[in-house]
N, C-alpha and C positions, 0 to 999 in steps of 0.2 A: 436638525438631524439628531437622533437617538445618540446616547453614549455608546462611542466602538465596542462591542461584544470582547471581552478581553481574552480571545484567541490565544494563544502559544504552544510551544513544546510542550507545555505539560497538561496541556485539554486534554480529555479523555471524552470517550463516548463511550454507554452503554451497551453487548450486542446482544442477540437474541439468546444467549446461554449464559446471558448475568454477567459475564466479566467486562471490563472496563480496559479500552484497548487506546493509546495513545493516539491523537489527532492527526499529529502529524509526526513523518516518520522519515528517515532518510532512504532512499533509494540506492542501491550501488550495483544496476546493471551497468554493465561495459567497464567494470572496473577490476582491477587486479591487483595483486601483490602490494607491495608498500602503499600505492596510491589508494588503494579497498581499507588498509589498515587504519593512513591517515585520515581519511576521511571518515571511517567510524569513531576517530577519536575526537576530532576534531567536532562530530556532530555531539559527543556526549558533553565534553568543553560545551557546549553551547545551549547544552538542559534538552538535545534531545533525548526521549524514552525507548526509540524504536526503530530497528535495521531492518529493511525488506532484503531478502539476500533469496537464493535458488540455488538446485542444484544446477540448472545451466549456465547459470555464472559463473561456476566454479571457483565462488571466492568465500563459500561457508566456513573452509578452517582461517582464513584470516578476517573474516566477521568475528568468527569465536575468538581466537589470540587476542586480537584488540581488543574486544569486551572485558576478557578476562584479567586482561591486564591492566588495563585503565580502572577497574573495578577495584583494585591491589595499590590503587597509584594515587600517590599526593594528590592531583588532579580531581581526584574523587571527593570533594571538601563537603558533601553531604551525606555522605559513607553509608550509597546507595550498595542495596547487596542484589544479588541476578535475580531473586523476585521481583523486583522494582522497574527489571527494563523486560522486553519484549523483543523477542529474534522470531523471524519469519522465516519458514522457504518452503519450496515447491518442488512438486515432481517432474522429470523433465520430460516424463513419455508417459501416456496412459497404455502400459504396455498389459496390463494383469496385478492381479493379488498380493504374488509375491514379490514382483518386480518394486511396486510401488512400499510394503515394509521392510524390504533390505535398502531403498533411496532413506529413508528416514533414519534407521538405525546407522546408515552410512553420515547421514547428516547430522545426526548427532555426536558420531564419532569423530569427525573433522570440525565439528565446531567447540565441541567441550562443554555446549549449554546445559546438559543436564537432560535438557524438554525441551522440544518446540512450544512458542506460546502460540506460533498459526501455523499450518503445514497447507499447503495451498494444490490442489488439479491445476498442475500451468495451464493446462487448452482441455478443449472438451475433444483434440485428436483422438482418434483410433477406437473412433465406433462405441455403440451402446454401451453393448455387454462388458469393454473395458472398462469405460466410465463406471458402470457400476462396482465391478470387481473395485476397480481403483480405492473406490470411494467407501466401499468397507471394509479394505484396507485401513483408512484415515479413522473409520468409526472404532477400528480395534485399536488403532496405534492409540486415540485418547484413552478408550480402555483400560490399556493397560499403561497409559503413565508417560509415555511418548510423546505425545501431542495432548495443548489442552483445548486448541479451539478450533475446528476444522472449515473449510472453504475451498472456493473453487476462485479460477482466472479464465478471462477473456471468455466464458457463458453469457449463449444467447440467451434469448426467452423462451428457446425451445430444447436449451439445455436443463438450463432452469425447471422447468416445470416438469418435464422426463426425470431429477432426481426428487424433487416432494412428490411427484405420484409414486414413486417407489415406495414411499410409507419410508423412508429412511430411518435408521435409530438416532441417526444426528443429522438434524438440520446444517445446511450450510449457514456460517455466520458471517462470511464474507465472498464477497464477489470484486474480482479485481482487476478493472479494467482502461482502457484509455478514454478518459475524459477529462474535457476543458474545454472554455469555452468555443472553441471551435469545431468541436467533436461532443458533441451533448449527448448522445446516445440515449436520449430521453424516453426510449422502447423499453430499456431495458434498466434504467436508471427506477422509472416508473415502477415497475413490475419487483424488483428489488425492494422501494418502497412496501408497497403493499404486503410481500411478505415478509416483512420484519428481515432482510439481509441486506447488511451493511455496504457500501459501495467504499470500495478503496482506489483510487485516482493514480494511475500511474502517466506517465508525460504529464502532470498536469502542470509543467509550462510551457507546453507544445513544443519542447525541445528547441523554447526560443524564435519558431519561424515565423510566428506574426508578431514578434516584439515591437516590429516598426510599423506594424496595421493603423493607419490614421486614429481606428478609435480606442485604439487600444496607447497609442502615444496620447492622444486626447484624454482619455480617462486616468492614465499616470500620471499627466502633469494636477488634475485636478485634485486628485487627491494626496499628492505630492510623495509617491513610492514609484518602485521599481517596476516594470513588467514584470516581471518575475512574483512583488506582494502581492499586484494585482491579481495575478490567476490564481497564487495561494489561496487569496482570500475571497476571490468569487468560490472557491470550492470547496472553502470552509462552510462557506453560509450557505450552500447547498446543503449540508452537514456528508457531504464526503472525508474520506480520511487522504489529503493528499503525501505521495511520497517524490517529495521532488531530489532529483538525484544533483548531484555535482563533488568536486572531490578538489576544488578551492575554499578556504577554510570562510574566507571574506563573502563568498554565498550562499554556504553553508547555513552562517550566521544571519547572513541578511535576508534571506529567501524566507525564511520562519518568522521576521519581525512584522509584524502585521497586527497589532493589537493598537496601535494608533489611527487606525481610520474605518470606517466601516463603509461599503456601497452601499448606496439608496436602491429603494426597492426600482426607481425608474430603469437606473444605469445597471442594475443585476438583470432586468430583462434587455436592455440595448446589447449585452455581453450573450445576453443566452441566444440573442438573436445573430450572432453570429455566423453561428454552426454553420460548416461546410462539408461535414464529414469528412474532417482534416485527418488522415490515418501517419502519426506518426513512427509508428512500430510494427505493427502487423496488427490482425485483425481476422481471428478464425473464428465470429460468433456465429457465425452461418455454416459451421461446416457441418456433414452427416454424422 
C-alpha cells in the first residue's frame, strides 16, 4: 500500500477564488457558552485552523472570545495572528438583502473577527427571489471587506445551478452539506465537482450511528483507528473538507489524527457502498 497521504489540521485546499481554506475544521453546532469556548480552544491546542460556527447557533460571540483570546495566550507557542486561522458562519433565514447584511455585520460584531473568511446561505429556504437577493448580499459583504469567501449550505443541484445561471459576480466557493459514508450524496457531490465548488462535510461521523456497522468495526480494526478517523479519512480522500464536531478535548484531538493509515482504493468504494441515505440533520436540498 502507498505511503498514508499526510492528512492533518493543517492541509489546506485550494478553492475556486484562489485562497486556500483549512481541511479540516471543527464543528460546534449544538454548542454553547463555556462548552463552544472550550472546545474552540481546545481545537486550536490541537493545530486546528478553522471554526464552523452560525448565526443559528448562536455561539458566534464565544467563537470570537476564544479565538481572540487564545490568540493573546501562552498557548499560542507559534504566535499565530487572526490571518492564519479561518471563522465561518451562516445565515440563518434567506429572508432578503437587507436582512441577510445586518446577520453579517451582527456577526461580526459578536465575534470580534474583524472579516468572515466564509459566510455561508444556511438553506436554499424561502424561495428564488430570496436566494438571489441573499446571495448579493454575500457578493457586496466581500466587496466591501466583510466577507472574503462566499457559499452556500445544504444546495441541491437545482439550487446549484439556478445561482451560476444567474451569471453571478461571485461564484460559490463552498457548498456545505451532510455527507459520509452513508449519506454520499454523490448527485450533488458530482456536480459540485464539475464546477469547481468545494464540498465541506458536515456530520461527517454520522453523529456516531453506524459506529458499530459490522463494516465499519471491520474496517477500524484493520486499519487500527477509531470510527470516527475512519470517516475523517474516507472524506478526506474524497478531498471534502470535513467539520467534525465534539466539545471533549480527547476527540477533539483524536478525530483529526489520521495521517497514519490511508484506505485502499478497494475499502474506499466498500464505504462508498454504503450509502443509505442516512439523513442525520436535516436535509432541504429538494426544497422550492
Amino acid at each position: 500500500m502507498a505511503s498514508p497521504t499526510p492528512f492533518s489540521v493543517a492541509s489546506k485546499v485550494k478553492l475556486n477564488n484562489a485562497l486556500f481554506i483549512p481541511q479540516i475544521q471543527l464543528g460546534v453546532f449544538l454548542t454553547s457558552g463555556k462548552d463552544t469556548e472550550n472546545a474552540v480552544r481546545h481545537s486550536l491546542n490541537a493545530g486546528y485552523l478553522a471554526i464552523d460556527s452560525a448565526e443559528s447557533y448562536a455561539n458566534e460571540r464565544e467563537c470570537g472570545d476564544a479565538i481572540r483570546s487564545w490568540l493573546e495566550s501562552e498557548d499560542n507557542i507559534k504566535g499565530l495572528q487572526r490571518k492564519d486561522l479561518w471563522f465561518t458562519s451562516k445565515v440563518r433565514h434567506n429572508t432578503g438583502y437587507e436582512a441577510t447584511r445586518r446577520s453579517i455585520k451582527t456577526g461580526l460584531e459578536k465575534s470580534g473577527m474583524g472579516y468572515m473568511d466564509l459566510y455561508l446561505l444556511h438553506s436554499p429556504h424561502g424561495g428564488k427571489a430570496n436566494r438571489m437577493e441573499c446571495w448579493n448580499a454575500v457578493e457586496d459583504a466581500i466587496a466591501d471587506g466583510e466577507v472574503l469567501t462566499g457559499g452556500v449550505s445544504n444546495y441541491g443541484v437545482r439550487h446549484l445551478q439556478e445561482l451560476l445561471d444567474s451569471n453571478p459576480k461571485v461564484k460559490p466557493a463552498i457548498n456545505q452539506i451532510e455527507v459520509h459514508p452513508f449519506n454520499t450524496q454523490t448527485a450533488i457531490t458530482s456536480f459540485c465537482e464539475h464546477h469547481g465548488i468545494a464540498i465541506e462535510a458536515y456530520c461527517p461521523l454520522a453523529q456516531a450511528m453506524r459506529f458499530d456497522h459490522l463494516k465499519i468495526v471491520e474496517l477500524s480494526q484493520k486499519y487500527t483507528c477509531t470510527p470516527a478517523q475512519l470517516f475523517v479519512r474516507w472524506s478526506l480522500q474524497h478531498g471534502y473538507i470535513p467539520l467534525p464536531r465534539s466539545i471533549k478535548q480527547e476527540r477533539i484531538v483524536s478525530n483529526v489524527d489520521v495521517a497514519f493509515f490511508q484506505i485502499n482504493v478497494a475499502d474506499m468504494l466498500v464505504m462508498d457502498g454504503l450509502d443509505e441515505h442516512l439523513v442525520c440533520d436535516w436535509d432541504p436540498t429538494d426544497v422550492e
